[in-house]
C-alpha positions, 0 to 999 in steps of 0.5 A, spaced: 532 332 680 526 335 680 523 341 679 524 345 686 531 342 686 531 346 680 530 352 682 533 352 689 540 350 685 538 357 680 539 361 686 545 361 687 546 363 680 541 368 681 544 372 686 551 372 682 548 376 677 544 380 682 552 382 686 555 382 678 550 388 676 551 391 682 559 391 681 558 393 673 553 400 676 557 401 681 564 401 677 560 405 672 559 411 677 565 411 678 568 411 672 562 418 671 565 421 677 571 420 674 569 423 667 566 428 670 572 430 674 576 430 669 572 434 664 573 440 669 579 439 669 579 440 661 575 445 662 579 449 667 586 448 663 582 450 656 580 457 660 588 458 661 593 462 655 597 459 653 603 463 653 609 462 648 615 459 651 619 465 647 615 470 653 617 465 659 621 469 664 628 465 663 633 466 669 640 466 665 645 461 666 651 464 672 
């Protein structure tokens, strides 16, 4: 094998590690936008009283 043969076998190699950082960025994206999400949530939850279930309107039992 010589050396051209070489690096024609490494492109294919090449281009597995190419696709798999493509997939890696784009999981991590996801799993920002996903954060992101979320911590809105928090924040929304986190502007909300809490209300102490002794205060909890209760219908009685008939």
């Amino acid at each position: 094998m010589d050396m051209s043969d070489r690096e024609n076998a490494d492109e294919p190699a090449s281009d597995l590690l190419e696709s798999a950082a493509q997939c890696a960025a784009s999981d991590l994206l996801d799993l920002a936008a996903q954060l992101s999400g979320l911590a809105e949530d928090l924040k929304a939850l986190a502007a909300k009283p809490i209300v102490p279930p002794s205060t909890l309107q209760l219908e009685p039992d008939a």
